[in-house]
C-alpha positions in Angstrom: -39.4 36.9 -69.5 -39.5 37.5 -73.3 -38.5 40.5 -74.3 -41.2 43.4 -75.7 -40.5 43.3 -79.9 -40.0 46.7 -80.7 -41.5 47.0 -84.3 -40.0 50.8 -84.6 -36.6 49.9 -84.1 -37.2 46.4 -86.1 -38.0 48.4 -89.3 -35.4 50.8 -88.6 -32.7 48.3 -88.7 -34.0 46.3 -91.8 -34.1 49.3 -93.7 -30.7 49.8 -92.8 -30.0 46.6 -93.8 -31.3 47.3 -97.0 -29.5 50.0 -97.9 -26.3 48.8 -96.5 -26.8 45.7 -99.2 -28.0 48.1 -101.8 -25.1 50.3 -101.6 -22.8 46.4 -101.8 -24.9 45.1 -104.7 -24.5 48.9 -106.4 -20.8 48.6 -105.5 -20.0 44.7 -106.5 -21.9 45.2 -109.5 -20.4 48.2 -110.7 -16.8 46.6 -110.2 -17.4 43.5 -112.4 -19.6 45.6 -115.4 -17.9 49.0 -115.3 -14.8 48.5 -114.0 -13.7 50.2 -111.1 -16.1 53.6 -109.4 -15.4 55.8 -106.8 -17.5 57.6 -104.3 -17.0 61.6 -104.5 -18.0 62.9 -101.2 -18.1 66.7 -103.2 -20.7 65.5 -105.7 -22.0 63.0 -103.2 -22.6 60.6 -106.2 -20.3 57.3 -107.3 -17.9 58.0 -110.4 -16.3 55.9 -112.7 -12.7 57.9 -113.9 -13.4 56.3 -116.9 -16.2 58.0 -117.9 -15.3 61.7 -115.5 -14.1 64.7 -117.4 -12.0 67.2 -115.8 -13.2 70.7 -114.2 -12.0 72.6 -117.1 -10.8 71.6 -120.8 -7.3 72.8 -120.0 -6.9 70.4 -117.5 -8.9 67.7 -119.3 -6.2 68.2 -122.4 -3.3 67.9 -120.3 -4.9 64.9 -118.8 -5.1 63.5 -122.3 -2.1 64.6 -123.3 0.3 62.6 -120.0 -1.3 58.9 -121.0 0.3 60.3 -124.1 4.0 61.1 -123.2 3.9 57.7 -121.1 2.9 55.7 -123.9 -0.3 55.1 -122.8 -2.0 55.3 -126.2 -5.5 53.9 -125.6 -6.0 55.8 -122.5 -4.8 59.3 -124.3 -7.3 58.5 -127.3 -10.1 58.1 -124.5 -9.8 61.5 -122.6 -9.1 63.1 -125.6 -12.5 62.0 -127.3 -14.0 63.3 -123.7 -12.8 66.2 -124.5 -14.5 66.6 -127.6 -18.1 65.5 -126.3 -17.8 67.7 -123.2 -15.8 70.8 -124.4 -16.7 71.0 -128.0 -16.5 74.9 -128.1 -13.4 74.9 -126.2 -9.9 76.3 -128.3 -8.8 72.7 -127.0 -10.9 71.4 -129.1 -9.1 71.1 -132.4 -6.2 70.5 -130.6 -7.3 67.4 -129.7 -9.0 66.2 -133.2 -5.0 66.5 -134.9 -3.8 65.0 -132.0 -6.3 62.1 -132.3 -5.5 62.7 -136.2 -1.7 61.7 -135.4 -2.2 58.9 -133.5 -4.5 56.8 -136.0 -2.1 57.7 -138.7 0.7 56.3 -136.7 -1.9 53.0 -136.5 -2.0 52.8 -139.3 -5.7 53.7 -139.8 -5.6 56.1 -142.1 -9.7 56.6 -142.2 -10.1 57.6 -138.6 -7.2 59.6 -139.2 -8.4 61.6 -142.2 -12.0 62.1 -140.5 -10.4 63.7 -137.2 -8.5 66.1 -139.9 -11.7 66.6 -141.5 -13.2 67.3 -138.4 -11.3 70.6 -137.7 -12.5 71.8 -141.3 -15.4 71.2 -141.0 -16.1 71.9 -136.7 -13.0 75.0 -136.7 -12.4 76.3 -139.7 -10.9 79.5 -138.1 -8.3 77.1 -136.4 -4.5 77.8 -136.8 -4.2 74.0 -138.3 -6.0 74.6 -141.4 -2.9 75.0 -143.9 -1.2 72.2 -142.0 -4.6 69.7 -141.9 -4.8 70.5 -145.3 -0.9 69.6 -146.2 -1.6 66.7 -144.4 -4.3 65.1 -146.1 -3.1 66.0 -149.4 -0.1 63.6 -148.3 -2.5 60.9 -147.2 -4.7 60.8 -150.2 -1.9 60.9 -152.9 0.0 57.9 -151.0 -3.4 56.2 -151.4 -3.9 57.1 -155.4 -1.1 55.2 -155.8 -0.7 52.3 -153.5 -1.2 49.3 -155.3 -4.7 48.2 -155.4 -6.0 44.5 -154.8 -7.4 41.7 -156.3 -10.6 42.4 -159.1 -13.7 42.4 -156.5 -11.9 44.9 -154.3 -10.3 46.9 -157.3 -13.5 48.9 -157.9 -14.2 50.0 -154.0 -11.1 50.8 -153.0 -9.9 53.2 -156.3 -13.2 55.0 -155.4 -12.4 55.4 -151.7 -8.9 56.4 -152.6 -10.3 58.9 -155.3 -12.8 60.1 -152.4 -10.1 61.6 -150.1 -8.3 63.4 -152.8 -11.9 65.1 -154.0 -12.3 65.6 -150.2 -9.3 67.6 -150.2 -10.1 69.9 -153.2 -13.2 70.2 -152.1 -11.2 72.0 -148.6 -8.5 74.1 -150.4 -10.6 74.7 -154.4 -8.8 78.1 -155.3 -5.0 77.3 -153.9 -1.6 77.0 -156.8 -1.4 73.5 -154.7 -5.2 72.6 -155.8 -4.1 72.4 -159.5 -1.4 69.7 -159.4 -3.6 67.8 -156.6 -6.5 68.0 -159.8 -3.8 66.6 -162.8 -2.9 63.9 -159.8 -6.6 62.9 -159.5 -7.3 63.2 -163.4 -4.4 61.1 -164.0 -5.5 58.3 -161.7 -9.1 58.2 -162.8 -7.5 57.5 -166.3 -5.2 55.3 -165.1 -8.0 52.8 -164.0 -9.9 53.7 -167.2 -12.7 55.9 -165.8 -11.8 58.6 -168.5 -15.1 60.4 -167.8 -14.5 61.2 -164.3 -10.7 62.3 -165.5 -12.2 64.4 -168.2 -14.6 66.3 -165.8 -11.5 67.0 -163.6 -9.8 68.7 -166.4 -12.7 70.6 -166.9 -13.3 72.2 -163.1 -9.3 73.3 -164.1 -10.1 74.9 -167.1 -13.0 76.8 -165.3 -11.2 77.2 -162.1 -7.6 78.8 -163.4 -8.5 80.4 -166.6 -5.6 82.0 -168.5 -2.9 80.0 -166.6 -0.5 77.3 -167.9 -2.4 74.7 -165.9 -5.5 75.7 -168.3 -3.6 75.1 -171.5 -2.0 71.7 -170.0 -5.6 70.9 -169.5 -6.8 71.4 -172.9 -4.3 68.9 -174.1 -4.9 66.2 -171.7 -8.4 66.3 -172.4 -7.3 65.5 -176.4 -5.6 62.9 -175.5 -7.2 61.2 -172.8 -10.2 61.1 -175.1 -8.1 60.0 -177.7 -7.5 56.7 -175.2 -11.3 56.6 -174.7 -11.7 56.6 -179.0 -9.2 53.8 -179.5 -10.4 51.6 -177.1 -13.9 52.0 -177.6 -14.8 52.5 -181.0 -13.4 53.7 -184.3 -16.5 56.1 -184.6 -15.2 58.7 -187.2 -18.6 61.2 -185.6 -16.4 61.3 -182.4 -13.1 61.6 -184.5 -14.3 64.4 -186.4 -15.1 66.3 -182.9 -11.6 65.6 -181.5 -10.2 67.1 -184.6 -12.1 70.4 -184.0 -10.8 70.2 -180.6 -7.4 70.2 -181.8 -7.8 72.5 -184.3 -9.0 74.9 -181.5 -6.1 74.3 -179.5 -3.4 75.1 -181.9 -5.5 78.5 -182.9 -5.1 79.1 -179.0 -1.6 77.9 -178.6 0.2 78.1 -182.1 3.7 78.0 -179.3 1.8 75.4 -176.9 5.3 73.1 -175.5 2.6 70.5 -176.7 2.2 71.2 -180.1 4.3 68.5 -181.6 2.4 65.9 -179.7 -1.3 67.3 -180.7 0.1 67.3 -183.9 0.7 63.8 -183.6 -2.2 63.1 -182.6 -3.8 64.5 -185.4 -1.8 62.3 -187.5 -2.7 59.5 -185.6 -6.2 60.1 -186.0 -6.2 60.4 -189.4 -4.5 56.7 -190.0 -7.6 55.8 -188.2 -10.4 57.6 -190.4 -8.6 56.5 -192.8 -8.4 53.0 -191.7 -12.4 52.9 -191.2 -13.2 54.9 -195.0 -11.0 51.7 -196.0 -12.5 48.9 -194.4 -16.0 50.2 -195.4 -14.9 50.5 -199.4 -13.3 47.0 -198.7 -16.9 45.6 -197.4 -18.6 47.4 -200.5 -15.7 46.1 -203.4 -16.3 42.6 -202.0 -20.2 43.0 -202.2 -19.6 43.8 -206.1 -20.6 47.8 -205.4 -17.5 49.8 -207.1 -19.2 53.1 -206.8 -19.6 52.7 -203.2 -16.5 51.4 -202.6 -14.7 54.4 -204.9 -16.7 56.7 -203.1 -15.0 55.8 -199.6 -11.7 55.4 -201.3 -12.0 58.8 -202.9 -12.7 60.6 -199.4 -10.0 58.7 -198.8 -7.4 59.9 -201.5 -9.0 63.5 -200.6 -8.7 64.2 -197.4 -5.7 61.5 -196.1 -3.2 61.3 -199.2 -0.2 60.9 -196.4 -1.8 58.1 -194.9 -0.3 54.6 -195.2 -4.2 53.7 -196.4 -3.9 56.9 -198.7 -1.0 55.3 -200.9 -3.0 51.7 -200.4 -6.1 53.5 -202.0 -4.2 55.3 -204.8 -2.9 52.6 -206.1 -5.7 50.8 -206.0 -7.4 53.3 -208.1 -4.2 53.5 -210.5 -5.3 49.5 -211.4 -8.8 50.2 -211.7 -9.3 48.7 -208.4 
């Protein structure tokens, strides 16, 4: 005799079929796309360790911190990123950003490195690290300004990523003594790859910065004569000449003892071969068109205002033959 089907016990039993094959798909599946899961019979729920945080940020540092001591770099650079996105607020916190700072320096990868020693300036600024973040990055951004830059399509990028961390740095620590030779370090290298502008303004956040101090007066000379580099190599303009002169004139009102005054004086000197040079050229072009009184007026200005220059004797002895 056949037995009775029991539809009750039938649907009982396939259902817990169903979620005995659930619970092996959810299982099998998790293993070979998120690694390995565990079932937490507190929380009831599966976890994956990689993605758990500890109870507390203490616990979840020191977690961080043993892949560390054991060489387990990766793994350390994990939990302590958890830490960050799950205890923020926590005085752990910044801990964890220079620790995360250290390790991509040691890598080698000095951007990820300087944005996790950013992070504690910007995210903790009341943090203990400060000075020593700051000291830091000051040390990574003047080994960049002058590591030795590659070929011509990368030249451009990289000296304005290189110049970026330095401003970064000024930008954390304006007012400090250290600030001012980090400024002359970042002047200097915008000159160095001819973006005198950019060195010029540098100068002048100095000037404004640390009035009355010895760094003010040593930027009031390199100002002269980094636009003196910016004159030579553009143009012989004697408009923008004239203007340099009245700078320099300024400055030795300023500093009649300035330690620089024999170079500004040279400068001066300098520049005035090169007026010279261009009053010359022009009563050369006007003597060869057949206008003498153009051409004596030039060499006259010449004779007038630059007697000690090589073109001044030129001139005079032009004007002794009747040109």
């Amino acid at each position: 005799m056949d037995k009775v089907f029991d539809r009750k016990k039938y649907l009982s039993e396939n259902i817990y079929m169903k979620k005995i094959l659930t619970l092996l798909f959810f299982y099998f599946f998790s293993v070979f796309t998120y690694g390995y899961w565990e079932w937490t019979p507190q929380t009831r729920k599966w976890i994956n360790p990689k993605y758990a945080v500890k109870n507390t940020p203490k616990e979840q540092f020191e977690y961080a911190e043993e892949f560390r001591k054991n060489g387990q770099i990766e793994y350390a650079i994990r939990e302590h990123k958890k830490l960050l996105k799950h205890y923020s607020k926590s005085e752990y916190a910044p801990q964890s950003c220079f620790i995360l700072g250290e390790i991509y320096r040691e890598k080698g990868d000095i951007k990820n490195a300087f944005n996790y020693y950013q992070k504690i300036i910007d995210e903790y600024p009341s943090s203990s690290l400060i000075i020593s973040v700051i000291k830091i990055q000051s040390e990574i951004a003047e080994k960049k300004l002058t590591e030795k830059r590659g070929g011509f399509l990368s030249f451009f990028k990289k000296s304005e990523e290189n110049a970026e961390l330095m401003n970064k740095v000024i930008e954390n620590d304006p007012y400090s003594l250290d600030t001012i030779d980090r400024m002359f370090k970042l002047a200097e290298f915008y000159i160095s790859i001819k973006e005198y502008d950019k060195g010029k303004e540098i100068l002048d956040k100095i000037i404004k910065n640390f009035p009355q101090t010895f760094a003010t007066e040593k930027a009031k000379f390199l100002k002269i004569k980094y636009s003196l580099n910016s004159i030579s190599e553009v143009s012989l303009d004697t408009d923008e000449i004239e203007d340099l002169k009245e700078e320099i004139d300024l400055f030795l009102v300023e500093y009649p003892n300035s330690d620089f005054k024999k170079e500004i004086e040279n400068i001066k000197s300098f520049l005035d071969e090169k007026q010279a040079e261009k009053y010359y050229q022009i009563g050369i072009y006007y003597e060869k068109a057949g206008k003498k009184k153009s051409a004596f007026y030039y060499y006259k200005k010449i004779i007038t205002q630059f007697p000690n220059t090589k073109y001044g004797k030129i001139v005079e002895e032009k004007i002794n033959r009747g040109i």
